[in-house]
C-alpha positions as CSV (number, residue, x, y, z in Angstrom):
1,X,138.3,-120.3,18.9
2,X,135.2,-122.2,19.6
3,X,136.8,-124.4,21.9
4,X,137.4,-121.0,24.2
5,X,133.7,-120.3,23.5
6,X,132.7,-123.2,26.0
7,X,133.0,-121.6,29.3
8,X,131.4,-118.5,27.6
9,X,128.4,-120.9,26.1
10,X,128.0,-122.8,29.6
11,X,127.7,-119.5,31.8
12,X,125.2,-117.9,29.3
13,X,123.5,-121.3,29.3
14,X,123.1,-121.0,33.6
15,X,122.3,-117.3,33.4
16,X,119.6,-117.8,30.6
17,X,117.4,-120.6,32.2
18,X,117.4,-118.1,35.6
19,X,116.5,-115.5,33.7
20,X,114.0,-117.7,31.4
21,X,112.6,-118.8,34.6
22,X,112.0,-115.6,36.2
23,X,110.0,-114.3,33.3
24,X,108.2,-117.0,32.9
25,X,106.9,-116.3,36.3
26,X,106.6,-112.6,36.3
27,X,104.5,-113.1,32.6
28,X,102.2,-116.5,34.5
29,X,101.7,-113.9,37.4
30,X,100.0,-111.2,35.2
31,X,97.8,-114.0,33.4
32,X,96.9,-115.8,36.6
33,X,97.1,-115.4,40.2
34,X,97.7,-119.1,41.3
35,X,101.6,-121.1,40.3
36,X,101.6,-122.4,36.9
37,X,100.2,-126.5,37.6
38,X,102.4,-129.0,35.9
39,X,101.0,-131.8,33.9
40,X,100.7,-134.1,36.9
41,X,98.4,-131.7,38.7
42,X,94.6,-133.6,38.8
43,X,92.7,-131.0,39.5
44,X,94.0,-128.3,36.8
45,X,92.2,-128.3,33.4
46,X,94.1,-129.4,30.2
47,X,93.7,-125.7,29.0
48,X,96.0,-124.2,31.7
49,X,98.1,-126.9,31.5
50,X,98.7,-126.5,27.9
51,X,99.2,-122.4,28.1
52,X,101.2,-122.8,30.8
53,X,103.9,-125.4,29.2
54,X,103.1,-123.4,25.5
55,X,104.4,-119.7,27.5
56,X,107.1,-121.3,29.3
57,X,108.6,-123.1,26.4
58,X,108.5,-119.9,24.5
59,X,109.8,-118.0,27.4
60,X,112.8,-120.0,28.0
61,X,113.5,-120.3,24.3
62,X,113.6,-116.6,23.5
63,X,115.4,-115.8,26.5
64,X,118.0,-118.4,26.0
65,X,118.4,-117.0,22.5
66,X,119.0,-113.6,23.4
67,X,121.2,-114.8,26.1
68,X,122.9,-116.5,23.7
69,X,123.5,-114.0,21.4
70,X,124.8,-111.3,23.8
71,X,127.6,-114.1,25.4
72,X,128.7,-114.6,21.5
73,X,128.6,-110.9,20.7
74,X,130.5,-110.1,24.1
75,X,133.1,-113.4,23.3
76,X,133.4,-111.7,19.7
77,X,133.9,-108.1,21.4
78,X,136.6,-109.7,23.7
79,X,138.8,-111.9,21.1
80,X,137.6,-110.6,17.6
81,X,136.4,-114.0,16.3
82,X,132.8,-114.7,16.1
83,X,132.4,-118.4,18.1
84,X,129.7,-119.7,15.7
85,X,129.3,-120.3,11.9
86,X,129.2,-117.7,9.2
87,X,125.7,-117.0,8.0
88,X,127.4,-115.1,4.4
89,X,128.1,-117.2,1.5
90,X,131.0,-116.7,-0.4
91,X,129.8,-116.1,-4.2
């Protein structure tokens, strides 16, 4: 079943780093009014640098989890399998 989990995994992968991205910008636009600078920028301080690579890490992570998540949950809706490991031990 996993092997029918790929297209599932590689749409949810496209449709979590748009929707990572977006927040990422709608959260940098409520902290500060200017774009995020990227590490090349000379005259942005290390500070904003930092918070901005720190929030959009974080962003993109969670919202690729959660992404993730619902594509397996819906793929598990759909066929009955679950596409990923078992977390319960067999005792």
């Amino acid at each position: 079943m996993r092997i029918l989990y790929k297209p599932f995994g590689i749409v949810a992968g496209v449709i979590g780093a748009k929707l990572g991205k977006r927040t990422f910008h709608s959260i940098w636009e409520a902290v500060d009014e200017g774009e995020p600078p990227k590490p090349t920028t000379a005259d942005a301080p290390l500070t904003k640098v930092i918070a901005a690579a720190t929030l959009e890490a974080a962003t993109m992570a969670a919202v690729g989890a959660i992404v993730d998540r619902a594509a397996a949950r819906a793929f598990h809706h759909l066929f009955g399998a679950w596409p990923g490991p078992s977390s319960r031990r067999s005792t």
